[in-house]
C-alpha positions as CSV (number, residue, x, y, z in Angstrom):
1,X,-24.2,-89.2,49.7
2,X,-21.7,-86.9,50.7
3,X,-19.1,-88.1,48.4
4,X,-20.7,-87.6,45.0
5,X,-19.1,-87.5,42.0
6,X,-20.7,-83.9,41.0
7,X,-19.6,-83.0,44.4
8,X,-16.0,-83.8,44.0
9,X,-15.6,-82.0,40.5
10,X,-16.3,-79.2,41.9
11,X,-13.5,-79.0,43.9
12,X,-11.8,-80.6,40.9
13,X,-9.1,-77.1,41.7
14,X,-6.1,-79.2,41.1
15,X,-6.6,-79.8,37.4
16,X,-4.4,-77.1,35.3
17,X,-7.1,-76.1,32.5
18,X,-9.9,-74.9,35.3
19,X,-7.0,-73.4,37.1
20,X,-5.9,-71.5,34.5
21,X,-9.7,-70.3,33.5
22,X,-10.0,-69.4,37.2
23,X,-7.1,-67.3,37.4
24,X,-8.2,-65.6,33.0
25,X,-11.5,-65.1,34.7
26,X,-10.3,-62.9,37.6
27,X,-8.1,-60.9,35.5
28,X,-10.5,-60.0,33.1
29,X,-13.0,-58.9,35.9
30,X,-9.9,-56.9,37.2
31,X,-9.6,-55.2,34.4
32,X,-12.8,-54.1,33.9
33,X,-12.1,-52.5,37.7
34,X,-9.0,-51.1,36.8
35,X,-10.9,-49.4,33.3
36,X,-13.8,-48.4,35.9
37,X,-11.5,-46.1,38.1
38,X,-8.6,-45.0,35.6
39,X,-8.9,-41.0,34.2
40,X,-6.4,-42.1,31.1
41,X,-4.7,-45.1,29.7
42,X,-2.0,-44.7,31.3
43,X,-4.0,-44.9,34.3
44,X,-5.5,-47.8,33.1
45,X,-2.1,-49.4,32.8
46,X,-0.3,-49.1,36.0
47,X,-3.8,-49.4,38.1
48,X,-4.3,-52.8,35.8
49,X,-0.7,-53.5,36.6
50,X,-0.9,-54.0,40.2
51,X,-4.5,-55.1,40.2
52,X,-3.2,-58.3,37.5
53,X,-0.2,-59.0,40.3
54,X,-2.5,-58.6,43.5
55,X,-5.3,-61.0,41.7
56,X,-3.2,-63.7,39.8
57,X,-1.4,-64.4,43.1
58,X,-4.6,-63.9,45.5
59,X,-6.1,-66.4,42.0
60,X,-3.2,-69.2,42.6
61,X,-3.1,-69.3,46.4
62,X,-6.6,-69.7,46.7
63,X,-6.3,-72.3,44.4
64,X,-3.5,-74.4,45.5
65,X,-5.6,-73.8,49.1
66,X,-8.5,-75.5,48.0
67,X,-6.9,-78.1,45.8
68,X,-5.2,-79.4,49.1
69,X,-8.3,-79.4,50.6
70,X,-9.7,-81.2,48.0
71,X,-10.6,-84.1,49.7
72,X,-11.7,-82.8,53.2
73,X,-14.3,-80.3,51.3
74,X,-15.9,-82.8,49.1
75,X,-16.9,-84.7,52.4
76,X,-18.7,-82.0,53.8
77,X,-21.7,-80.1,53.2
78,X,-21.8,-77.6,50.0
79,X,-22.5,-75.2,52.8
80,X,-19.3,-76.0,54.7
81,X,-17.4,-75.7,51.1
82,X,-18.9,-72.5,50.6
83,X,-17.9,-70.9,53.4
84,X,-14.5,-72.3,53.7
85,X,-13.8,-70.8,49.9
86,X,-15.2,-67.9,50.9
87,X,-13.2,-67.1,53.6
88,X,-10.0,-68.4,52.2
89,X,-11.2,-65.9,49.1
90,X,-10.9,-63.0,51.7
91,X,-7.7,-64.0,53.2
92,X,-5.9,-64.5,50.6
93,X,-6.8,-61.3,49.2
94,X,-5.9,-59.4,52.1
95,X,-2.4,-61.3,51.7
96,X,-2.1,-59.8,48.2
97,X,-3.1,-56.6,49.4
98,X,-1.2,-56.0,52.3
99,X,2.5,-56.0,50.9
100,X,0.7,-53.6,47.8
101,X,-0.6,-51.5,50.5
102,X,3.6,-51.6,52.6
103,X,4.9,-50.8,49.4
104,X,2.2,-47.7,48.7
105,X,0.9,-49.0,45.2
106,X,-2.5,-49.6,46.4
107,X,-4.4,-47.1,49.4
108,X,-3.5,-48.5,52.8
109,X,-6.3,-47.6,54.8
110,X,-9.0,-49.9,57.1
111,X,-11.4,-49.2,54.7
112,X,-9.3,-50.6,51.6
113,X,-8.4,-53.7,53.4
114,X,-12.3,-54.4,54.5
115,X,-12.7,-53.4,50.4
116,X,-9.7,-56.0,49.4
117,X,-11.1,-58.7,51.6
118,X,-15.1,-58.2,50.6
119,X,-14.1,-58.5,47.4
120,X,-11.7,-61.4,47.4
121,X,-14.7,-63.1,49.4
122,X,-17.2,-62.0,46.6
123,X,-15.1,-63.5,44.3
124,X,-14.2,-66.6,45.4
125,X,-18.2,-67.1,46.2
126,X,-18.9,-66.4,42.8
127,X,-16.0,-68.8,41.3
128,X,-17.5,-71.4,43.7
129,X,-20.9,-71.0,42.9
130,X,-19.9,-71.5,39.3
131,X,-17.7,-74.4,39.9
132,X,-20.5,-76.2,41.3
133,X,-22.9,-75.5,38.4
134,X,-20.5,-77.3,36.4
C-alpha cells in the first residue's frame, strides 16, 4: 500500500522536465517578492538578482536531496514525506542565505535567517503539496 504508483510520482524529483518547472516556479514567485519590496527598477533588478541565485540553488539542492531520497520517501507515509521536504525546504534555504548574508547582499540578522528558513519551508510544502496532486 505504501509503495503506490501515485505515491512514487510524486517524488518523481529526478526527472529533468518537473525539475526544471520546480526551479521556473520558484523564480517566478521570487520575482514577484523582489517587485513587492523594490522602490525602482533598478531595485527590482539587483534585489531579483540575488533572490534568482539564492532560490535557483536553494530550487536544485532541494531537489537533487529529494531525488536521492527518492526511494526511502515513497515507502513511508505522505506525512513522513511531507515533513522531510519541508525541513530540507528550510535548510537548504538557510544554506543559500547564509553565504548572501557573509557576503552583505541580503540583511544578516536572526530575524532574516528565521524569514529565509520559513519561507524555504513554505515553499517546499507548497511544491510538495502540488507534486502530490499530480
Amino acid at each position: 500500500m505504501n509503495d503506490s504508483p501515485a505515491r512514487t510520482a510524486a517524488f518523481d524529483l529526478c526527472h529533468p522536465a518537473l525539475a526544471l518547472r520546480v526551479v521556473l516556479l520558484v523564480q517566478a514567485v521570487l520575482a514577484v517578492l523582489a517587485l513587492a519590496g523594490a522602490d525602482s527598477v533598478a531595485g527590482w533588478w539587483a534585489r531579483q538578482g540575488v533572490l534568482a541565485f539564492g532560490g535557483a540553488g536553494a530550487s536544485v539542492l532541494w531537489l537533487v536531496l529529494l531525488c536521492a531520497l527518492q526511494r526511502p520517501l515513497a515507502a513511508q507515509p505522505r506525512a513522513v514525506g511531507g515533513a522531510v521536504a519541508t525541513l530540507l525546504g528550510a535548510l537548504v534555504a538557510l544554506l543559500m542565505w547564509w553565504p548572501l548574508a557573509a557576503l552583505g547582499l541580503v540583511a544578516g540578522g536572526a530575524w532574516q535567517a528565521g524569514a529565509a528558513g520559513t519561507g524555504g519551508a513554505l515553499a517546499a510544502l507548497l511544491l510538495h503539496g502540488w507534486l502530490l496532486l499530480r
